[in-house]
Chimera marker file (.cmm) of the C-alpha trace (Angstrom):
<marker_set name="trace">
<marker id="1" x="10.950" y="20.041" z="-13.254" r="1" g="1" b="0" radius="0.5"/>
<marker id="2" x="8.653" y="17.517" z="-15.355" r="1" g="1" b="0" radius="0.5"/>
<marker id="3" x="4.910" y="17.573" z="-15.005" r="1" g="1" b="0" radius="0.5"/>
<marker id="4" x="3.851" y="14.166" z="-14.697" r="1" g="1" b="0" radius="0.5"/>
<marker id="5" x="0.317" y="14.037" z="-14.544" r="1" g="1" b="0" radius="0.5"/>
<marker id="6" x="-2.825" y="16.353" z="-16.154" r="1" g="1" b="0" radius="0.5"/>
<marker id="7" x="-2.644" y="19.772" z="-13.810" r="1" g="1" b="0" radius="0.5"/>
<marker id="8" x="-6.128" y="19.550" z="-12.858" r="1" g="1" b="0" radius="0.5"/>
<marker id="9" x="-6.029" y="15.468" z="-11.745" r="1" g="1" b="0" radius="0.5"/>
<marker id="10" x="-6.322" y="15.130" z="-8.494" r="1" g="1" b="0" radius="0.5"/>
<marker id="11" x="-3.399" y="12.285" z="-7.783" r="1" g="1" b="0" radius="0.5"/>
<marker id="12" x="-1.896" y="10.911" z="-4.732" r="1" g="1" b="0" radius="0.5"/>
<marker id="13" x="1.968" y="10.074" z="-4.667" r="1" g="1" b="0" radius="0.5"/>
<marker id="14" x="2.750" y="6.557" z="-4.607" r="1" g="1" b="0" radius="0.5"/>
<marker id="15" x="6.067" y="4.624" z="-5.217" r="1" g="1" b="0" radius="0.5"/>
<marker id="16" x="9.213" y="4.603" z="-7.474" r="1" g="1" b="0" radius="0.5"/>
<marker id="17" x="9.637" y="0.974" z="-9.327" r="1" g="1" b="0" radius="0.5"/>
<marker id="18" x="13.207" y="-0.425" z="-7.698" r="1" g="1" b="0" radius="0.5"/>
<marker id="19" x="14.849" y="0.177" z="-11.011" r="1" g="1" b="0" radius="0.5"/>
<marker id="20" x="13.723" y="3.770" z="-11.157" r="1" g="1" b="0" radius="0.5"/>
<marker id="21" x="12.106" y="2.973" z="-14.412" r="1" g="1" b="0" radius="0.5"/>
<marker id="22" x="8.659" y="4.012" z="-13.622" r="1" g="1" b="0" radius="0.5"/>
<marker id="23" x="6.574" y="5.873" z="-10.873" r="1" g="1" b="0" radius="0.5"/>
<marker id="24" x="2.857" y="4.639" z="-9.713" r="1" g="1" b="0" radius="0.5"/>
<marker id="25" x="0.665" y="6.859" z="-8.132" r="1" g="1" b="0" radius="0.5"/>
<marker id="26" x="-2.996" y="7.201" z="-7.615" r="1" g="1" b="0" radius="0.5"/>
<marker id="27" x="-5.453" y="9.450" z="-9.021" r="1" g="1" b="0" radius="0.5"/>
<marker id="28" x="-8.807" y="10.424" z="-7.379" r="1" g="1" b="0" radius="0.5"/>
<marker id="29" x="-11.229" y="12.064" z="-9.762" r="1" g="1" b="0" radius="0.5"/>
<marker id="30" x="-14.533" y="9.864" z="-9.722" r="1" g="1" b="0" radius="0.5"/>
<marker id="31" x="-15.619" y="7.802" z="-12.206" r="1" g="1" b="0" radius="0.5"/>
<marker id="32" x="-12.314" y="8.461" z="-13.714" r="1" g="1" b="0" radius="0.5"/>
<marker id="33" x="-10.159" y="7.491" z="-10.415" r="1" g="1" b="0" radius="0.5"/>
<marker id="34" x="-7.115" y="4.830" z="-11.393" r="1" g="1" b="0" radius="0.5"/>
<marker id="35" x="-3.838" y="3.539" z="-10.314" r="1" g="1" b="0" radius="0.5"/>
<marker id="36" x="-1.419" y="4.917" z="-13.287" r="1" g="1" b="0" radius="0.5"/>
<marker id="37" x="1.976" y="4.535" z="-13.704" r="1" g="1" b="0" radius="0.5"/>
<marker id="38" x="4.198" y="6.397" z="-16.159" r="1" g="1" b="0" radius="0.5"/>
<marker id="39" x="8.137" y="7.173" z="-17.116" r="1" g="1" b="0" radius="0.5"/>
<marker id="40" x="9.750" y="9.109" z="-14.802" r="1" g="1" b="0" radius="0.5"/>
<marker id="41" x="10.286" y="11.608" z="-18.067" r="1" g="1" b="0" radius="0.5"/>
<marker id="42" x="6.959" y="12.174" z="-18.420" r="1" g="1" b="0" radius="0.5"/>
<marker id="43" x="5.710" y="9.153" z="-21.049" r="1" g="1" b="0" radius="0.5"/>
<marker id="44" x="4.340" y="6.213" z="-21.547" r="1" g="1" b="0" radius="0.5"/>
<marker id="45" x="1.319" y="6.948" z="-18.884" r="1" g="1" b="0" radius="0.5"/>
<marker id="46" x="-0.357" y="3.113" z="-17.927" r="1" g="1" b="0" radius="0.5"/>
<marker id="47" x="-3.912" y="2.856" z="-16.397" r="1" g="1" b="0" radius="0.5"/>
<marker id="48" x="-2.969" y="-0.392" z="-14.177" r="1" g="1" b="0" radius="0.5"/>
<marker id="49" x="-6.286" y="-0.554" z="-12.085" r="1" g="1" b="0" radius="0.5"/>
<marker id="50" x="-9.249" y="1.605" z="-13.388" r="1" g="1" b="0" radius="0.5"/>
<marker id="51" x="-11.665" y="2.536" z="-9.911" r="1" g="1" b="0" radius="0.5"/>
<marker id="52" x="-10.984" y="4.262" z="-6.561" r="1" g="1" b="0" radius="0.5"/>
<marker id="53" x="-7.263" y="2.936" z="-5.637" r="1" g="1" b="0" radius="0.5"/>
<marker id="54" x="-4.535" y="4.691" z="-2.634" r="1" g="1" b="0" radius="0.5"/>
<marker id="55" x="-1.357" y="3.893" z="-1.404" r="1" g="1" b="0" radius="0.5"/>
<marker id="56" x="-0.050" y="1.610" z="-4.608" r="1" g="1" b="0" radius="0.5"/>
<marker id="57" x="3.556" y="0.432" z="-3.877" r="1" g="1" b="0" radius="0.5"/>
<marker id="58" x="5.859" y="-1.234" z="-5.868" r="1" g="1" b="0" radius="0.5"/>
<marker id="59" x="6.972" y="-4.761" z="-4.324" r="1" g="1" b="0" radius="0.5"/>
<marker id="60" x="11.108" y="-4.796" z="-3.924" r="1" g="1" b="0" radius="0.5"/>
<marker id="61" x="11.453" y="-7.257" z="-6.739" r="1" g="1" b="0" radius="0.5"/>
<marker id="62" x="9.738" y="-5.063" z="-9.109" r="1" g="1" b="0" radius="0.5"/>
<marker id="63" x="7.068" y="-7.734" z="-10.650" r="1" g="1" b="0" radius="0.5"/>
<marker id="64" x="4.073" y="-6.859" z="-8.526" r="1" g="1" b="0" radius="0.5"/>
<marker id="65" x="2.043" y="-3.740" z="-7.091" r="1" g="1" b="0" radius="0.5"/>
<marker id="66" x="0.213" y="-4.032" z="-3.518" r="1" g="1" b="0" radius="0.5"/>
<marker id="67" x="-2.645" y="-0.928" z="-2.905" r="1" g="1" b="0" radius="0.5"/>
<marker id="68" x="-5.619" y="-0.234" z="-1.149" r="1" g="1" b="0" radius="0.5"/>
<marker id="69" x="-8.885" y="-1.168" z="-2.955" r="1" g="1" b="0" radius="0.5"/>
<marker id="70" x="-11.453" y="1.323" z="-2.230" r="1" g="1" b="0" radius="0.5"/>
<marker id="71" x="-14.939" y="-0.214" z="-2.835" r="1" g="1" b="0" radius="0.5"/>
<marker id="72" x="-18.666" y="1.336" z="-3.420" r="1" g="1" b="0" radius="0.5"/>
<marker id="73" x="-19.474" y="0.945" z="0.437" r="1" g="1" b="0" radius="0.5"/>
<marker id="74" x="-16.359" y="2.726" z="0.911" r="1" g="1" b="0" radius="0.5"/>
<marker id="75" x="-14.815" y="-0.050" z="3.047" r="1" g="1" b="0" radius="0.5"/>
<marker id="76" x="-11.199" y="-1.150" z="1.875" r="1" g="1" b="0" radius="0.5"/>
<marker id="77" x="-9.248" y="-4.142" z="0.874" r="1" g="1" b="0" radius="0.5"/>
<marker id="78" x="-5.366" y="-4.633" z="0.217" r="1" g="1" b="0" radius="0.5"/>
<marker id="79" x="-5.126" y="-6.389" z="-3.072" r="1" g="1" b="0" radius="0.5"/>
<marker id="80" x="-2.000" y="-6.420" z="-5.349" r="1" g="1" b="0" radius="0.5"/>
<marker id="81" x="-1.107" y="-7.339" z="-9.323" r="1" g="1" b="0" radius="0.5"/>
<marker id="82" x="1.515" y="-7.845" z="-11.151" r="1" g="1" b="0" radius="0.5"/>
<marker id="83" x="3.562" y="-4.708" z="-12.643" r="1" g="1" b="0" radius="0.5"/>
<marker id="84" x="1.753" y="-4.777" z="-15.898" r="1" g="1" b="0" radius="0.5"/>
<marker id="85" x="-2.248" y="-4.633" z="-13.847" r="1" g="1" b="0" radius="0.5"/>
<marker id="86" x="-2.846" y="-7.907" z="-14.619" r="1" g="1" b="0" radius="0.5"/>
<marker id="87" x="-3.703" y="-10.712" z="-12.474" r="1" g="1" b="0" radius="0.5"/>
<marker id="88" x="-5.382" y="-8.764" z="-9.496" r="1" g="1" b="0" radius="0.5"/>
<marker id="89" x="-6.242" y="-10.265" z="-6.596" r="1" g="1" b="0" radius="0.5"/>
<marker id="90" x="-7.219" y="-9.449" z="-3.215" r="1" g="1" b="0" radius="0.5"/>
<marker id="91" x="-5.163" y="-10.453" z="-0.077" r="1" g="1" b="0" radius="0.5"/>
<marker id="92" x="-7.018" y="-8.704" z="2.798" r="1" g="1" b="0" radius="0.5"/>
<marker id="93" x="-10.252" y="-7.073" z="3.253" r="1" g="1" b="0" radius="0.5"/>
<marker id="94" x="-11.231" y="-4.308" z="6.036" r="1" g="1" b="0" radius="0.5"/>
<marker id="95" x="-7.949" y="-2.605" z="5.680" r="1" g="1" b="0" radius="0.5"/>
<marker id="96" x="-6.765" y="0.800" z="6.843" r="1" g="1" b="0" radius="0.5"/>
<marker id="97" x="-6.764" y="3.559" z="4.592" r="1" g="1" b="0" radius="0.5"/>
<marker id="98" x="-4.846" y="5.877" z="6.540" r="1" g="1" b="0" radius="0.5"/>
<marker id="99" x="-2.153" y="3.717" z="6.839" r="1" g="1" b="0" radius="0.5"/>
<marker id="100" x="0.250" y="2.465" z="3.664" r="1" g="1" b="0" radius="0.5"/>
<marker id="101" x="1.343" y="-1.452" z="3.689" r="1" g="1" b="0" radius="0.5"/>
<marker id="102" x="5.194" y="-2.359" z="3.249" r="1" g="1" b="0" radius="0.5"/>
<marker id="103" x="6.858" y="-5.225" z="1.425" r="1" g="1" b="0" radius="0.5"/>
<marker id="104" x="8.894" y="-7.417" z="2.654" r="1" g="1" b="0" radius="0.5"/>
<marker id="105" x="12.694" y="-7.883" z="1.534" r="1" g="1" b="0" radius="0.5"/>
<marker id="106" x="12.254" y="-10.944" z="-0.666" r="1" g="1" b="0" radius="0.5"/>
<marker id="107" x="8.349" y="-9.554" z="-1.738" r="1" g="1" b="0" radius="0.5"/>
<marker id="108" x="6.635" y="-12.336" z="-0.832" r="1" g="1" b="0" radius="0.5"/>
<marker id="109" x="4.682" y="-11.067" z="2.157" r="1" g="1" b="0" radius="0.5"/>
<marker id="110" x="2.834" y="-7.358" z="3.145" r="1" g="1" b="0" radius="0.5"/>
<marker id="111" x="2.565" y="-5.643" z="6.383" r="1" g="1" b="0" radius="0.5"/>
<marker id="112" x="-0.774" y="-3.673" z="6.747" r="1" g="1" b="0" radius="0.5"/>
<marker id="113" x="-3.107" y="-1.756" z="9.730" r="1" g="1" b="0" radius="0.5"/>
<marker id="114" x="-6.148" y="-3.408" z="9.644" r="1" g="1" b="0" radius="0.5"/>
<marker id="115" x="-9.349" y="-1.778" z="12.147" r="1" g="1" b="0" radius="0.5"/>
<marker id="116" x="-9.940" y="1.941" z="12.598" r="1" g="1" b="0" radius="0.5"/>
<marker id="117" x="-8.658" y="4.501" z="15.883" r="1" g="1" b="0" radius="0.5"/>
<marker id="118" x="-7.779" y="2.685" z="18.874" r="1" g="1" b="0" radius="0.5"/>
<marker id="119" x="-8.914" y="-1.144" z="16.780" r="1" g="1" b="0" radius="0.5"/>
<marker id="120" x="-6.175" y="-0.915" z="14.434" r="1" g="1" b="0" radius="0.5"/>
<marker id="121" x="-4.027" y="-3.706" z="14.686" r="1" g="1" b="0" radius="0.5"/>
<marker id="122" x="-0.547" y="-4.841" z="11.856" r="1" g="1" b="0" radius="0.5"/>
<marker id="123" x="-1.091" y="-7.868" z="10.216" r="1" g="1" b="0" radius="0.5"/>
<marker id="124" x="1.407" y="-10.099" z="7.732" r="1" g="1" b="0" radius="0.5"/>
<marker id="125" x="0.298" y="-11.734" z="4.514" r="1" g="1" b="0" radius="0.5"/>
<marker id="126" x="1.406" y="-13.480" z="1.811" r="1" g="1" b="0" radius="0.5"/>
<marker id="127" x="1.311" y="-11.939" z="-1.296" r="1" g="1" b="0" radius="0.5"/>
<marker id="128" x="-0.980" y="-14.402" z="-2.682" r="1" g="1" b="0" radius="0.5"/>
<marker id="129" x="-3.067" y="-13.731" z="0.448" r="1" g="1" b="0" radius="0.5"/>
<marker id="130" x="-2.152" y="-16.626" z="2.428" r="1" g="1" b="0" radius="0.5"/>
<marker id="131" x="-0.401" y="-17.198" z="6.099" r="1" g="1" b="0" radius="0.5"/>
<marker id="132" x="-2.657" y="-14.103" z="6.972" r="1" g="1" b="0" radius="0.5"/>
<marker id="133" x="-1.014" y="-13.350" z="10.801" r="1" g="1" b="0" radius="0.5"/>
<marker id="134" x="-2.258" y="-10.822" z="13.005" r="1" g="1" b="0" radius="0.5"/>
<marker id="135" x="0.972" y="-9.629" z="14.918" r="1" g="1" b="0" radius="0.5"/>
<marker id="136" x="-0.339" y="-6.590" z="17.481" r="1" g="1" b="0" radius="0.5"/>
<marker id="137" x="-3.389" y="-7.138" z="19.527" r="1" g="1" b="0" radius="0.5"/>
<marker id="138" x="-3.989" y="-4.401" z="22.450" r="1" g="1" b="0" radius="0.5"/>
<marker id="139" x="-6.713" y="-1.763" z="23.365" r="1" g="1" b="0" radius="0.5"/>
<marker id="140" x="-4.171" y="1.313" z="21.296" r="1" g="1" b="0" radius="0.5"/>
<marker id="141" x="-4.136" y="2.190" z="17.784" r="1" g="1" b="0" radius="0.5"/>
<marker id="142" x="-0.807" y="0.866" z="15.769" r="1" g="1" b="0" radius="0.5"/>
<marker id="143" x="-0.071" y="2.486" z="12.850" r="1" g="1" b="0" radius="0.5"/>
<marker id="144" x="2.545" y="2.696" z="9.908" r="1" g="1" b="0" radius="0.5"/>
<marker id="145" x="4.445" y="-0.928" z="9.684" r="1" g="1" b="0" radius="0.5"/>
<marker id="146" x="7.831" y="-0.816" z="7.878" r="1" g="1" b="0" radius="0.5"/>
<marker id="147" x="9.395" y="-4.013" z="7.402" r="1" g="1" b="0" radius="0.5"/>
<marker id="148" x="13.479" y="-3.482" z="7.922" r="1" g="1" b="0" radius="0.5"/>
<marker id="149" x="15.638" y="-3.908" z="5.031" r="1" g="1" b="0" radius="0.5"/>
<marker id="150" x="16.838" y="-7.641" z="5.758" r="1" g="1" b="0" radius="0.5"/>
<marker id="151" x="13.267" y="-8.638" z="7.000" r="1" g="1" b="0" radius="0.5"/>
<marker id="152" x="13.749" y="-9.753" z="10.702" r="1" g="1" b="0" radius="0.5"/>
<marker id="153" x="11.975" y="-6.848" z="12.553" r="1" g="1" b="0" radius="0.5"/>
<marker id="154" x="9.169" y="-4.545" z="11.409" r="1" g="1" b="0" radius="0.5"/>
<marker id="155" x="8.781" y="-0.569" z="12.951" r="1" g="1" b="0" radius="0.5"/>
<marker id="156" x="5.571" y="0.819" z="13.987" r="1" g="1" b="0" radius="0.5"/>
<marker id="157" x="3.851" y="3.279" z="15.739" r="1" g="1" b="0" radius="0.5"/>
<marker id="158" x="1.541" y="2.861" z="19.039" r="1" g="1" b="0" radius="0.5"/>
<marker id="159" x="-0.696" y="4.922" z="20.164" r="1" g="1" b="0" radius="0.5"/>
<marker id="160" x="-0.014" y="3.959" z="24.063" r="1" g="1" b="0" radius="0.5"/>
<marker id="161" x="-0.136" y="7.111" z="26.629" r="1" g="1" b="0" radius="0.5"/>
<marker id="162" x="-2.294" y="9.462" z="23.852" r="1" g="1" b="0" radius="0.5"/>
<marker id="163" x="0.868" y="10.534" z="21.657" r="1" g="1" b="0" radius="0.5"/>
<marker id="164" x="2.566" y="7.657" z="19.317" r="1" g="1" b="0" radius="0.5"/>
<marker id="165" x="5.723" y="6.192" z="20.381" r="1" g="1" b="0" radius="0.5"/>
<marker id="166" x="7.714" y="4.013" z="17.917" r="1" g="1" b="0" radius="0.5"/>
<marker id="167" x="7.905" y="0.531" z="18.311" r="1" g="1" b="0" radius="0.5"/>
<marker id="168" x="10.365" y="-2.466" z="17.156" r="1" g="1" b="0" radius="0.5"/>
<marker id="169" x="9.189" y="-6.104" z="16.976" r="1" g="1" b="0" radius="0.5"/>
<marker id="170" x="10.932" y="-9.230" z="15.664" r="1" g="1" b="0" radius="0.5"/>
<link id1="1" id2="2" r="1" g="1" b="0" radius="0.2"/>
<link id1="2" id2="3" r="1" g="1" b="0" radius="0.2"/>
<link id1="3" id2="4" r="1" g="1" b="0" radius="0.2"/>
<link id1="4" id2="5" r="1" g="1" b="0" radius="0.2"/>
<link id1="5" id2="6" r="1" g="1" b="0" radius="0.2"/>
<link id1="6" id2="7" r="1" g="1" b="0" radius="0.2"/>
<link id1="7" id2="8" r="1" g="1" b="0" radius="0.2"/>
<link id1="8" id2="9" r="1" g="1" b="0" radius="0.2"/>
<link id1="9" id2="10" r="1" g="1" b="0" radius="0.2"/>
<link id1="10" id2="11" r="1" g="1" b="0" radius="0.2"/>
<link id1="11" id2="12" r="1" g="1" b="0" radius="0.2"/>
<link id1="12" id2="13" r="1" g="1" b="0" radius="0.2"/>
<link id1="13" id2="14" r="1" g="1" b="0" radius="0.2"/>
<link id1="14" id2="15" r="1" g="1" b="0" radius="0.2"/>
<link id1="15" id2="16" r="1" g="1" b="0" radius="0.2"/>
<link id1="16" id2="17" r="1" g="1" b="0" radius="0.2"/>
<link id1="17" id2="18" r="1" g="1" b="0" radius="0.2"/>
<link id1="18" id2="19" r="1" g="1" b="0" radius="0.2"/>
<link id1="19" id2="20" r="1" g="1" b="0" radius="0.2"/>
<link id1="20" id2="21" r="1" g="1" b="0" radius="0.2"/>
<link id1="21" id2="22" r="1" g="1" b="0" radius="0.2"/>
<link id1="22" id2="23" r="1" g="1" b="0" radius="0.2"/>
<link id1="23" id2="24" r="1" g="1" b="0" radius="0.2"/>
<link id1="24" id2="25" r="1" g="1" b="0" radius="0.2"/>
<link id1="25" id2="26" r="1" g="1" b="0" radius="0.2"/>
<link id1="26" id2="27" r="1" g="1" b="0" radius="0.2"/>
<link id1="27" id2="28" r="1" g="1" b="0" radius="0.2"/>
<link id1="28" id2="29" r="1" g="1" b="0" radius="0.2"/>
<link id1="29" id2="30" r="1" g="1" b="0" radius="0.2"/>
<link id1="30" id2="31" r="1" g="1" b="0" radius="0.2"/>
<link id1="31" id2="32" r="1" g="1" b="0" radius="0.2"/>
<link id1="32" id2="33" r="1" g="1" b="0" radius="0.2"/>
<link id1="33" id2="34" r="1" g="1" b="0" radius="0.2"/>
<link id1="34" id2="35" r="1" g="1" b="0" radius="0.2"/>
<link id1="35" id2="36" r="1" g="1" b="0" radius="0.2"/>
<link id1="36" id2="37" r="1" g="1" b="0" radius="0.2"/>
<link id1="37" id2="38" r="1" g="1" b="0" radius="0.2"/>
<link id1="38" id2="39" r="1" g="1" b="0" radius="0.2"/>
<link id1="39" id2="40" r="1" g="1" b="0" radius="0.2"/>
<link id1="40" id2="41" r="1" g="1" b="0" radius="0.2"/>
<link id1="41" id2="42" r="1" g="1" b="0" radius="0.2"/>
<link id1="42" id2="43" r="1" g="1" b="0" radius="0.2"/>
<link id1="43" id2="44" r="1" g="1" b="0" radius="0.2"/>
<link id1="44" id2="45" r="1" g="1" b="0" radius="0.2"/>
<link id1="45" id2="46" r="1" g="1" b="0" radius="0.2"/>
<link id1="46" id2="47" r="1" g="1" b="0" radius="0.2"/>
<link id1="47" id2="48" r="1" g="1" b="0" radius="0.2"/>
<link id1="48" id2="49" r="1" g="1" b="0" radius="0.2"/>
<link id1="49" id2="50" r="1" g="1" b="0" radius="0.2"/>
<link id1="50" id2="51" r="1" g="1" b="0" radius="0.2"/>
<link id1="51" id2="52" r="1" g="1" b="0" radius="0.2"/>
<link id1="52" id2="53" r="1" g="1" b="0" radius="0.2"/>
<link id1="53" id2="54" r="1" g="1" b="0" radius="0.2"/>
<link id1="54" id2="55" r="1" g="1" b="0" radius="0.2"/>
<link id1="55" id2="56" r="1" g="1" b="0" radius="0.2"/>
<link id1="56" id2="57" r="1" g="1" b="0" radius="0.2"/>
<link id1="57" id2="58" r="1" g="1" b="0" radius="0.2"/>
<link id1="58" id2="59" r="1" g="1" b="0" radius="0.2"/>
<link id1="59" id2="60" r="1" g="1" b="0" radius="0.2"/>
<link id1="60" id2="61" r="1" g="1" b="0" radius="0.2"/>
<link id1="61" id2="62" r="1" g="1" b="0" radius="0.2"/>
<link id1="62" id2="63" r="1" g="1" b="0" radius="0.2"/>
<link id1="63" id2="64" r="1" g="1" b="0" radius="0.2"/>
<link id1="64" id2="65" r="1" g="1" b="0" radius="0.2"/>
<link id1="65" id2="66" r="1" g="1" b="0" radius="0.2"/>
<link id1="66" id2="67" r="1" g="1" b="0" radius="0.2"/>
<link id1="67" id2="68" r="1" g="1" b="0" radius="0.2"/>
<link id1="68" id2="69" r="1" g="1" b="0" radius="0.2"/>
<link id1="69" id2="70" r="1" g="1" b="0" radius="0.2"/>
<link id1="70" id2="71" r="1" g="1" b="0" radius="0.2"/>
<link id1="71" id2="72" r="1" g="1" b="0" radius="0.2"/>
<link id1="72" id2="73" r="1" g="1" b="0" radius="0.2"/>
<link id1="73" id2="74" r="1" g="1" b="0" radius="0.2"/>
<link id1="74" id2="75" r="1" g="1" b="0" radius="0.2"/>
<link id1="75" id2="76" r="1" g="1" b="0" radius="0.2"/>
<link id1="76" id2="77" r="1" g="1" b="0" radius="0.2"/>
<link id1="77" id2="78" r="1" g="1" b="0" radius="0.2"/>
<link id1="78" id2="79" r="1" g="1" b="0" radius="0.2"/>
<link id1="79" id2="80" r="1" g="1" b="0" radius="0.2"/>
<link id1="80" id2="81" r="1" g="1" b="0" radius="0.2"/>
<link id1="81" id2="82" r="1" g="1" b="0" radius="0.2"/>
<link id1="82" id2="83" r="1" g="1" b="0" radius="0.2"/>
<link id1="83" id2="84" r="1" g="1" b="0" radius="0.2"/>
<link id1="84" id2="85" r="1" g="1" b="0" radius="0.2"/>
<link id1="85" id2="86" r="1" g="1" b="0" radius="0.2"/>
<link id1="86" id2="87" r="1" g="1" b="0" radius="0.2"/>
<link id1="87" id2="88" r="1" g="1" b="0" radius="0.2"/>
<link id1="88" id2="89" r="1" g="1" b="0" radius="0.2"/>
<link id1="89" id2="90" r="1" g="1" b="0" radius="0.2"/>
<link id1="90" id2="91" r="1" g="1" b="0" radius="0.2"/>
<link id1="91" id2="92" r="1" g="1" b="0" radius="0.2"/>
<link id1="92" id2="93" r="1" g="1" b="0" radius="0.2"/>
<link id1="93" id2="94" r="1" g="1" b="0" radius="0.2"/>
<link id1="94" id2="95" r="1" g="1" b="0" radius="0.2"/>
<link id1="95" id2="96" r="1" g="1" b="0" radius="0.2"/>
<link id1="96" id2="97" r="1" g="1" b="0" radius="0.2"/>
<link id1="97" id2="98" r="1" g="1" b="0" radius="0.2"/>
<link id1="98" id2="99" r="1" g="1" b="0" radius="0.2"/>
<link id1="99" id2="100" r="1" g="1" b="0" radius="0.2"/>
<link id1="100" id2="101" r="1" g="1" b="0" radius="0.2"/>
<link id1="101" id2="102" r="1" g="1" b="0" radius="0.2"/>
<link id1="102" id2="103" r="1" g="1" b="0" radius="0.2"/>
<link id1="103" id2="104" r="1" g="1" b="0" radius="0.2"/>
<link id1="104" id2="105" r="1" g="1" b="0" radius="0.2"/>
<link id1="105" id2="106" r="1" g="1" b="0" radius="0.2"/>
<link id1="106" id2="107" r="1" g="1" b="0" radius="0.2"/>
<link id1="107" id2="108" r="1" g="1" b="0" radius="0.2"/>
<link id1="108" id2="109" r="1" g="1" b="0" radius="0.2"/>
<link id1="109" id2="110" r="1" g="1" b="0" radius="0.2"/>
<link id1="110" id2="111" r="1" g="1" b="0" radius="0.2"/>
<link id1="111" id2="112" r="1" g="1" b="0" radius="0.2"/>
<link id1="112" id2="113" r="1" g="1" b="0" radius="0.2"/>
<link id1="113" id2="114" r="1" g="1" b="0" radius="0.2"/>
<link id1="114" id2="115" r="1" g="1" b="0" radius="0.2"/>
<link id1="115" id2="116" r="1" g="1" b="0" radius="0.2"/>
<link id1="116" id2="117" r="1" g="1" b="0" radius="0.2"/>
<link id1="117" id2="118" r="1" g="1" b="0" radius="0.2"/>
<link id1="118" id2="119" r="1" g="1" b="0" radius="0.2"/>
<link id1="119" id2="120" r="1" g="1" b="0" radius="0.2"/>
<link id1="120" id2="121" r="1" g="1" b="0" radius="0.2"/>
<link id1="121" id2="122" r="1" g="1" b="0" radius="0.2"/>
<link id1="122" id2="123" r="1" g="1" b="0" radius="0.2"/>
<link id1="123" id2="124" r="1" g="1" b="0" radius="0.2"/>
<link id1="124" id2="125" r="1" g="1" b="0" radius="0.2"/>
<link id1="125" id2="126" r="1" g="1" b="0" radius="0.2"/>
<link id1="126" id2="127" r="1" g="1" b="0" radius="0.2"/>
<link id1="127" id2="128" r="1" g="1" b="0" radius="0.2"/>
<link id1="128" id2="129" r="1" g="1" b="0" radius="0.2"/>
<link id1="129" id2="130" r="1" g="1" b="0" radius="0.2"/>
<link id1="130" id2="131" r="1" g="1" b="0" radius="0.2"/>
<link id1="131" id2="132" r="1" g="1" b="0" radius="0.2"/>
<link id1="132" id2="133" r="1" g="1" b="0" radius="0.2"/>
<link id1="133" id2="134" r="1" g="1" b="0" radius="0.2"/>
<link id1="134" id2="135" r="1" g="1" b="0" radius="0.2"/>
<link id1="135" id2="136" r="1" g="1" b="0" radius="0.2"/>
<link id1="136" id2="137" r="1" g="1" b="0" radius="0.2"/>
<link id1="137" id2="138" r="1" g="1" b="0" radius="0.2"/>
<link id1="138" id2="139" r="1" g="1" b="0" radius="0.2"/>
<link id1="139" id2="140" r="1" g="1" b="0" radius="0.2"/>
<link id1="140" id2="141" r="1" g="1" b="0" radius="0.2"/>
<link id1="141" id2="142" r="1" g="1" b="0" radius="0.2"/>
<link id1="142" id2="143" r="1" g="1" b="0" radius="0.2"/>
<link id1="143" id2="144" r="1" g="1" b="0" radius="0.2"/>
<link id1="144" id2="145" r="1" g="1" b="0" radius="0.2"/>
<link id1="145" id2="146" r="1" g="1" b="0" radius="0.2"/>
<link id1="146" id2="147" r="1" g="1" b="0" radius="0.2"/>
<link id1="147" id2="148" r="1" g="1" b="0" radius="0.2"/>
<link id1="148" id2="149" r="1" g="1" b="0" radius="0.2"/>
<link id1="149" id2="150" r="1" g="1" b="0" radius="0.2"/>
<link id1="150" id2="151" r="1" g="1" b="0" radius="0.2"/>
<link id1="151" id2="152" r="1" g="1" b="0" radius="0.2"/>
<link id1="152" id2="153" r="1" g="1" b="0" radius="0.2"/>
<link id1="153" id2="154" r="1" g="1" b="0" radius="0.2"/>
<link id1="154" id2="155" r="1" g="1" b="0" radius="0.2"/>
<link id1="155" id2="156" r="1" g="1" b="0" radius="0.2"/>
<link id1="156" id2="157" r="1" g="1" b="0" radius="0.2"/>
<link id1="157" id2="158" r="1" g="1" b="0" radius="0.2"/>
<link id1="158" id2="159" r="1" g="1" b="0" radius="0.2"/>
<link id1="159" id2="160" r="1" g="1" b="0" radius="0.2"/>
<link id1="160" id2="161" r="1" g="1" b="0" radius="0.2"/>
<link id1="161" id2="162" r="1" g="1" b="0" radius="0.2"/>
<link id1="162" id2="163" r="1" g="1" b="0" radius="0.2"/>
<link id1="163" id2="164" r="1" g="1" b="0" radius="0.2"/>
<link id1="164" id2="165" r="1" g="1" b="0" radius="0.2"/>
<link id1="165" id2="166" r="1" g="1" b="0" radius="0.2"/>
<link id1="166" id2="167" r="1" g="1" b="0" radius="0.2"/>
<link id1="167" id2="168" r="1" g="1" b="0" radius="0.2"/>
<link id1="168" id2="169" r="1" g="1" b="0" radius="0.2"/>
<link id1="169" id2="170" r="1" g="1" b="0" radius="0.2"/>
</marker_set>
């Protein structure tokens, strides 16, 4: 076993880089909250994003970082940069916090939930947050996107009869 981060940090599991190189994860302690990532051995710990960050994933291309931007009125945004914390942006604002995003295949788009309980709906959007596409719209909660591996269909859940039944769409 190799302790990765401080034993008192509060820090929130996040992604593996494709090459296994590195590890992101989010830490939640304040004024002190970041995005980090670090060797897998335990070195070479990076503040990428300093302020209150969740669900950081690593695109599958390896050159960028999508997470959830948590803001002072606590309301949430999906913004990504590149693998190194530079060139930040945001993509999509009144996102889901509950719910991680998902890359697509070739990493040029995101899946997210955007909307809270029985509003949450999946949206697509470019990585540079264009071609913004809402993709579910009904009176249930959807939840938990997952784009499949060759990028023609995307899983979710629905919240349709009280209980969540998995769903496929093209």
């Amino acid at each position: 076993l190799v302790l990765l981060t401080a034993p008192l940090e509060d820090v929130r599991v996040g992604d593996w880089s494709p090459d296994g190189e590195w590890v992101v994860y989010s830490v939640d302690e304040g004024a002190d909250s970041a995005i980090r990532r670090r060797n897998p051995t335990g070195v070479d710990e990076i503040t990428l994003f300093a302020g209150a960050g969740i669900n950081p994933r690593w695109s599958r291309n390896g050159q960028w970082i999508a997470f959830n931007r948590v803001n002072e009125d606590r309301s949430v945004d999906l913004a990504v940069m590149d693998k190194d914390g530079e060139n930040e942006s945001v993509v999509a604002t009144g996102v889901n916090s509950e719910n991680a995003h998902d890359w697509s295949p070739d990493s040029k788009q995101l899946v997210y939930v955007s909307g809270d309980g029985g509003e949450a709906e999946i949206f697509v959007v470019g990585r540079d947050g264009e071609d913004s596409k809402q993709l579910t719209s009904n009176r249930v909660g959807d939840a938990a996107p997952l784009w499949s591996p060759d990028g023609t269909a995307i899983l979710f859940l629905s919240e349709g009869d009280g209980s969540f039944d998995v769903y496929r769409m093209e």
